[in-house]
N, C-alpha and C positions, 0 to 999 in steps of 0.2 A: 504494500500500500504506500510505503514513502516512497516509489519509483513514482507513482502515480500523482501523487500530490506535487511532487517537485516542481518547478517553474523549470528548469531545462530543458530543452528539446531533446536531447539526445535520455533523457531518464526516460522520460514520457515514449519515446519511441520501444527504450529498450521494455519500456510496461506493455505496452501495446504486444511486441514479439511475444514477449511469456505469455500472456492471456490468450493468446489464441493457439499458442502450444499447447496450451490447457485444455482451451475448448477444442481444437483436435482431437485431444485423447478422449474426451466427454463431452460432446456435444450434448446440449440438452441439458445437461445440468444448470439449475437456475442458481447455482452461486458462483458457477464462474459465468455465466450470464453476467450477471452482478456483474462480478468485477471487469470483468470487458466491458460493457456496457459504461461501467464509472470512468472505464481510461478513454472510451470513447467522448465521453460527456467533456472531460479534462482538454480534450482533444478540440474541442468544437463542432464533433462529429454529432450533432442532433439525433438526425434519421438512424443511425448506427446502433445511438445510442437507447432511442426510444424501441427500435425493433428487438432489443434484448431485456431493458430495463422492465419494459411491461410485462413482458411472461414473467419473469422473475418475481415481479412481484404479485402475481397473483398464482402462481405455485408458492410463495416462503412468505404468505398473508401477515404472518406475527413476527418476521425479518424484522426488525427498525432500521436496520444498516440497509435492507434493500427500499427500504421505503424513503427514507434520506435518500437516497439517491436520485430517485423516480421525484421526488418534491424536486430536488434539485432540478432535474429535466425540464421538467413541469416552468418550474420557475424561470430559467433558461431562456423558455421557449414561446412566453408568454401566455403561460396555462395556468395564471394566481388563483384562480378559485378550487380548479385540481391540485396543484403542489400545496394549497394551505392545507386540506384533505389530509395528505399522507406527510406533511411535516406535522401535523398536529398530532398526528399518531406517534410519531416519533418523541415528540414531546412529553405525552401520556406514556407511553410505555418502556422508554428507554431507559436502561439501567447504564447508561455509559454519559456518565456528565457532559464532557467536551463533545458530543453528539448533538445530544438537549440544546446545549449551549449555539452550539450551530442552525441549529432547527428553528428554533426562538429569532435570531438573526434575519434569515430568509425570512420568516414571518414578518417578521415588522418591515423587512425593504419591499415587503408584497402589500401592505395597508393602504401607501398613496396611491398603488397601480388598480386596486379594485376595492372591493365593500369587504375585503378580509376580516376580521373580527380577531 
C-alpha cells in the first residue's frame, strides 16, 4: 500500500505491475480488485478504477477499506451523494482511526458540492 500512496511515478507504476500480477494469478478476487482498482484511482485511471472498485464492493459489503475507496471514486468523479453513502459507512464502522479520519475529510470537501449532510 505505501507503493501506492507515494507521489512518485515510478512507485505508483511499480504498484500498478504487482496488482495485476496479482490479479493474474486470481482474477476475481474482490480484494485485489480492491487494490488494483485503488492504484488505479491513485493513477487517475477513473473507468479502471470504477470497473473493479464496484464489484469489490458489493462482494466484501462490510470491507470499510473497500468502501473508502469506492467513496473515494465516487468523490473523484463527481458522484457526492454516492461516495457520502459509502464514506459514511466507513465512518460508522471503521475500527482503523487514520481511515475515519480520512472519510470524515472527503465528507466535509463533498458538503459545498451537494446537500451532503
Amino acid at each position: 500500500m505505501l507503493l501506492v500512496r507515494s507521489k512518485r511515478a515510478a512507485d505508483r507504476n511499480e504498484a500498478l505491475e504487482v496488482a495485476l500480477k496479482a490479479w493474474a494469478r486470481r482474477p476475481g478476487d474482490p480484494r485485489i480488485a480492491d487494490t488494483l482498482g485503488w492504484v488505479y484511482l491513485q493513477r487517475k485511471e477513473y473507468k479502471m478504477a470504477a470497473e473493479l472498485l464496484e464489484p469489490a464492493a458489493l462482494l466484501l459489503p462490510q470491507n470499510t477499506t473497500v468502501a473508502f475507496h469506492l467513496g473515494s471514486l465516487l468523490a473523484a468523479t463527481g458522484q457526492p451523494d454516492r461516495a457520502a453513502y459509502y464514506l459514511g459507512m466507513v465512518i460508522a464502522r471503521s475500527q482503523d482511526p487514520e481511515e475515519v479520519k480520512q472519510a470524515e475529510a472527503l465528507v466535509k470537501a463533498l458538503r459545498p458540492v451537494a446537500g451532503v449532510r
